[in-house]
C-alpha positions as CSV (number, residue, x, y, z in Angstrom):
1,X,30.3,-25.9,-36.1
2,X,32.1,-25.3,-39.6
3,X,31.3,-22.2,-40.9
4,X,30.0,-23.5,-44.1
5,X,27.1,-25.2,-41.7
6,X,27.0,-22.0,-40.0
7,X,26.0,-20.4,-43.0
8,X,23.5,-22.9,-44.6
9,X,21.7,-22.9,-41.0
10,X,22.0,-19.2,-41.6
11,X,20.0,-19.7,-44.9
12,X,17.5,-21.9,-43.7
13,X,16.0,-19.3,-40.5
14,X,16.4,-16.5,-42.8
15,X,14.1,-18.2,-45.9
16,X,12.0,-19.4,-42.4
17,X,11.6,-15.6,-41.4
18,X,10.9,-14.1,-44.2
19,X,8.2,-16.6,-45.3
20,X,7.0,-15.8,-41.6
21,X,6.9,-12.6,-42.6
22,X,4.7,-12.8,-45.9
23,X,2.5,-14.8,-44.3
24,X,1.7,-12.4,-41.3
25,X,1.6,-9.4,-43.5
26,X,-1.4,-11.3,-45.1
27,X,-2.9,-12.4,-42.2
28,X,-2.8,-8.7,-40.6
29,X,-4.7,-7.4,-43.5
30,X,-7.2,-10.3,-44.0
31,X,-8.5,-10.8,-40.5
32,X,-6.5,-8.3,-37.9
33,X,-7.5,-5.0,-40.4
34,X,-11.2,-5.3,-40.8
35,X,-11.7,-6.3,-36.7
36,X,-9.8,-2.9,-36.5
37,X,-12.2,-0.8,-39.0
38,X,-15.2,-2.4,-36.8
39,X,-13.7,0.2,-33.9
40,X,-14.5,3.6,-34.2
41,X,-12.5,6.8,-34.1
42,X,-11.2,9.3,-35.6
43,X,-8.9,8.1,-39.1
44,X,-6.1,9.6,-38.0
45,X,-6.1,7.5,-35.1
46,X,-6.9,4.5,-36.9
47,X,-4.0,5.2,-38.7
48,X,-1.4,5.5,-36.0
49,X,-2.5,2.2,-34.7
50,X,-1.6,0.6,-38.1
51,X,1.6,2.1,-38.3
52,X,2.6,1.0,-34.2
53,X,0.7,-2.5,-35.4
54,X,3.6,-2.7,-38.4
55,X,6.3,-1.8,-36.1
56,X,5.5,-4.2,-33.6
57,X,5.5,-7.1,-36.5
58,X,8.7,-5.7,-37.9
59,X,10.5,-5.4,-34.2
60,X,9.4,-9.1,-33.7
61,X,10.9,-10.3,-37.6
62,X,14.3,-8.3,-36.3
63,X,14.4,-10.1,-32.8
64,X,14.0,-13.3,-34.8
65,X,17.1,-12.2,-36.8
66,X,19.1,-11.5,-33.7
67,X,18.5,-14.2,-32.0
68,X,19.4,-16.7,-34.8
69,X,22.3,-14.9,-34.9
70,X,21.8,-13.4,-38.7
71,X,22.1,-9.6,-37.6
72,X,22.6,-7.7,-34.4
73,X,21.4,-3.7,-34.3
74,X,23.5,-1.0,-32.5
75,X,21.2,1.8,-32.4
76,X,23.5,5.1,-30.8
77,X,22.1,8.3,-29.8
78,X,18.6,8.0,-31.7
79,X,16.4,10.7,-30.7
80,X,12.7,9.6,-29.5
81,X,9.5,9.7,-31.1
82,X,8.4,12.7,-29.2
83,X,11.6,14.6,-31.2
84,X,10.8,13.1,-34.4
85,X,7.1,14.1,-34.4
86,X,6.2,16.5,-37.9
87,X,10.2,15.4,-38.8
88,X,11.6,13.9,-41.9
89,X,14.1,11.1,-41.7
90,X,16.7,10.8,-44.5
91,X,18.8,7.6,-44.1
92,X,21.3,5.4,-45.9
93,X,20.1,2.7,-47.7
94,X,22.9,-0.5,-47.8
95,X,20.2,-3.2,-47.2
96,X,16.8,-4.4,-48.0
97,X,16.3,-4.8,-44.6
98,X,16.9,-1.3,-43.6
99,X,13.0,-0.5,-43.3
100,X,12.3,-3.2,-41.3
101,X,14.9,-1.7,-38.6
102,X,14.2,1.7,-39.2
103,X,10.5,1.1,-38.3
104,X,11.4,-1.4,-35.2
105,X,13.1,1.3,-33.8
106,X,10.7,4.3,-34.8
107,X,7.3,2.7,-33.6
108,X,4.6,5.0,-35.6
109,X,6.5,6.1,-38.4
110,X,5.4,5.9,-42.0
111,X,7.5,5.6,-45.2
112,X,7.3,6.1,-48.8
113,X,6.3,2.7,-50.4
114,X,7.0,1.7,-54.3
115,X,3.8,1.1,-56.0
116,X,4.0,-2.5,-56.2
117,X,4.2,-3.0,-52.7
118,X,0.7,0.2,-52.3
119,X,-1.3,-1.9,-55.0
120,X,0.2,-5.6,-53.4
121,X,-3.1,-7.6,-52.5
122,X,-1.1,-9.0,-49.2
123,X,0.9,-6.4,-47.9
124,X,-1.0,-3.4,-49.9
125,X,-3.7,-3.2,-47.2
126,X,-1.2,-3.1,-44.2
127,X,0.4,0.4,-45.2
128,X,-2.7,2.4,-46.9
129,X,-4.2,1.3,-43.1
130,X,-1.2,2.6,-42.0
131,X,-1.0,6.1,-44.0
132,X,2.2,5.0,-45.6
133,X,2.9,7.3,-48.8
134,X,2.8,5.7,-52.6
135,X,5.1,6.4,-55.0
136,X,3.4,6.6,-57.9
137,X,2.9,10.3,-58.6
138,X,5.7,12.9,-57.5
139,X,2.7,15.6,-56.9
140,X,0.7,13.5,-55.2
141,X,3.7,11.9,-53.0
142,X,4.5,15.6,-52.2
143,X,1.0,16.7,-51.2
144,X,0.9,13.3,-49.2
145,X,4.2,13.8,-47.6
146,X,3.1,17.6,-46.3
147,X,-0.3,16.7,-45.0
148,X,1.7,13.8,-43.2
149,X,4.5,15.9,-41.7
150,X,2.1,18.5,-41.0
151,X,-0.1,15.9,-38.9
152,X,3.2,15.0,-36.9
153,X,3.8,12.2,-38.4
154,X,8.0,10.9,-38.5
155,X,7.7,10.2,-42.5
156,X,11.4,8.2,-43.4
157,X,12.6,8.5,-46.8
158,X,16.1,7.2,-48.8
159,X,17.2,10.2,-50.6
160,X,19.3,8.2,-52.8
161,X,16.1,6.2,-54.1
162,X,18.0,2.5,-54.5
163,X,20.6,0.4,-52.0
164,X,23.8,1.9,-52.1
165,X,27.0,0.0,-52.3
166,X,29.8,0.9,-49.8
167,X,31.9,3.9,-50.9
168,X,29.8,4.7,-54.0
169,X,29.5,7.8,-55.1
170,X,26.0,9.6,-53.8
171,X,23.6,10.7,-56.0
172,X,20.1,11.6,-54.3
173,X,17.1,12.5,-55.9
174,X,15.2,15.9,-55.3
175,X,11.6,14.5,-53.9
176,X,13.1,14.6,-50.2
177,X,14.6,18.5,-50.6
178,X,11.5,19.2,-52.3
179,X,9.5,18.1,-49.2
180,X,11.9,19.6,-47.0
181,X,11.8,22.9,-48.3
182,X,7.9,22.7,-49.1
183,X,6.6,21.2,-45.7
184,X,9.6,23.2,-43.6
185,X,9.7,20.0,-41.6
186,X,13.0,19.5,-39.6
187,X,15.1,16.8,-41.2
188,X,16.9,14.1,-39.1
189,X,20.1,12.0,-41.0
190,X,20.2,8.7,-39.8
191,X,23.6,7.2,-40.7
192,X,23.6,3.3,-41.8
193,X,26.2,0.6,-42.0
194,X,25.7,-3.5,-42.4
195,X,28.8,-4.8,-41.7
196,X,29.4,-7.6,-44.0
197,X,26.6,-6.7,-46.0
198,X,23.7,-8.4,-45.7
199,X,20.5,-8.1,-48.9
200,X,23.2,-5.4,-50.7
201,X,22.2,-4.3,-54.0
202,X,22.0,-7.2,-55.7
203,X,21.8,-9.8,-53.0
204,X,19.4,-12.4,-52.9
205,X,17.6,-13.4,-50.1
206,X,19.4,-16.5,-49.8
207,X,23.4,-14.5,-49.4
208,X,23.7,-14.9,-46.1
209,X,27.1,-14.8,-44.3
210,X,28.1,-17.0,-42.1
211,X,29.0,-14.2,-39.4
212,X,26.9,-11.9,-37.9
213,X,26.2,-8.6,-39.0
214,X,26.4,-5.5,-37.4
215,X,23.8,-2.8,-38.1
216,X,24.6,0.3,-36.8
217,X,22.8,3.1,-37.2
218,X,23.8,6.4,-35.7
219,X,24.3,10.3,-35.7
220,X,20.8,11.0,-36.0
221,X,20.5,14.5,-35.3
222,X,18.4,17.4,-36.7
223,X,19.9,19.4,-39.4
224,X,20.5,23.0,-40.0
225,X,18.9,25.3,-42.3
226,X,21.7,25.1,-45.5
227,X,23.3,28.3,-46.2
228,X,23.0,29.6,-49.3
229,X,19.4,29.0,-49.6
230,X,17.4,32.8,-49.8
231,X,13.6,31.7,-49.4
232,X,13.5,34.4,-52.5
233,X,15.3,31.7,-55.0
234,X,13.1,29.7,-57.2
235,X,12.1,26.7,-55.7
236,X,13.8,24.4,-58.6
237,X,16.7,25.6,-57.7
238,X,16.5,25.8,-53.6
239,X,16.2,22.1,-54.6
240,X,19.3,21.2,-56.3
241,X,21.1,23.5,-53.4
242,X,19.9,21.5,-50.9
243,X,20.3,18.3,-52.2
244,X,24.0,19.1,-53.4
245,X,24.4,20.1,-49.5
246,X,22.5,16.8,-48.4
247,X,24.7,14.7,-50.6
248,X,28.2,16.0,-49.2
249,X,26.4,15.9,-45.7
250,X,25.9,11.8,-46.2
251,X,29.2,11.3,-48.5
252,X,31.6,12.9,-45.6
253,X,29.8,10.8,-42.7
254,X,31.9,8.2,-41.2
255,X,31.0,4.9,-42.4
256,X,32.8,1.8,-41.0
257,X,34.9,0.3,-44.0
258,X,33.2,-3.1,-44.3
259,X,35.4,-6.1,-43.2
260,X,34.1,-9.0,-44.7
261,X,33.1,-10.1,-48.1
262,X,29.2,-11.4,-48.6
């Protein structure tokens, strides 16, 4: 098979998944969400079966990937649930689809959602079932994000706030040390490469290569307390310490140089 045929086939399962996608999001929150609500329980329980409901749909949409041969996921040496319980995950952020894995992989955890996709009529149902966080108020994401780590929850954030394009320069916003250093969670960096890039910074949905990418993610492991951080300092500034020390953290990780153009 030509690899321009490769590619357009490539196209065709990928607009065919995602569509998939749309259209089961909708359906779990027309019909599967209210049969849930008719069970009772405590909320918080309702919630984690939301959240292990979404990454069930998401692991199925990534096994669909695979096996069409879009993507294939090399997960090394991530730490299990049990570990991540009451943690925050701080990741890279090449690829639209980095989510989707993230929550495959992590079956329970919760994320921090744009407001468009909170207030969506389709999808927008799905994660306030699940206790996923809006982002619509940085007070009330903070309060949110605390009462969520505090309940155990594995809460997933990308400190740089946007996709990243290989070997740019990191600058990360100061909501995630904020959290860090208000909740006192542990913080776990998950390290991300798409290898050619796949739904980059401004991708559409339709750039597909024609190989298959590699998405490796790796070196998730629990961070230190940073030094130079007296619990005495003003918490402003705390902040900008520890995202300064998050930044070079992320920027000095190995990152496989990517080999292909998309």
């Amino acid at each position: 098979m030509s690899r321009t045929l490769r590619r357009w086939l490539k196209i065709l399962v990928s607009g065919a998944l995602f569509a998939l996608l749309a259209i089961g999001g909708a359906l779990a929150s027309f019909l599967v969400l209210p049969f849930l609500a008719l069970r009772r329980g405590d909320p918080a329980a309702a919630q984690a079966r939301s959240a292990r409901m979404i990454s069930r749909f998401f692991r199925g949409f990534v096994l669909g990937l695979e096996g069409s041969g879009i993507l294939r996921v090399e997960a090394e040496d991530l730490p299990g649930m049990e570990a991540l319980g009451g943690s925050l995950v701080l990741a890279d952020h090449p690829s639209y689809l980095d989510i989707v894995i993230l929550i495959a992989l992590l079956p329970g955890a919760i994320c921090v959602v744009k407001e468009g996709v909170w207030r969506n009529p389709f999808f927008g149902p799905l994660v306030r079932s699940a206790g996923f966080i809006p982002n619509i108020d940085p007070e009330r994401t903070l309060a949110s994000g605390q009462a969520a780590l505090a309940a155990g929850k594995t809460l997933i954030i990308f400190p740089d706030g946007t996709r990243t394009l290989p070997g740019q320069r990191r600058r990360f916003h100061r909501g995630s040390a904020h959290l860090a250093l208000a909740s006192g969670a542990p913080i776990f960096a998950f390290h991300i490469t798409a290898d050619p890039p796949l739904l980059a910074k401004g991708h559409r949905w339709y750039h597909i290569p024609a190989e298959t990418v590699v998405f490796r993610i790796r070196s998730a492991r629990a961070l230190p307390r940073p030094e130079g951080l007296p619990a005495g300092d003003p918490l402003g500034r705390r902040s900008r310490r520890l995202t300064q020390a998050l930044e070079g953290l992320f920027q000095q990780a190995p990152h496989d140089a990517p080999r292909h153009a998309p």
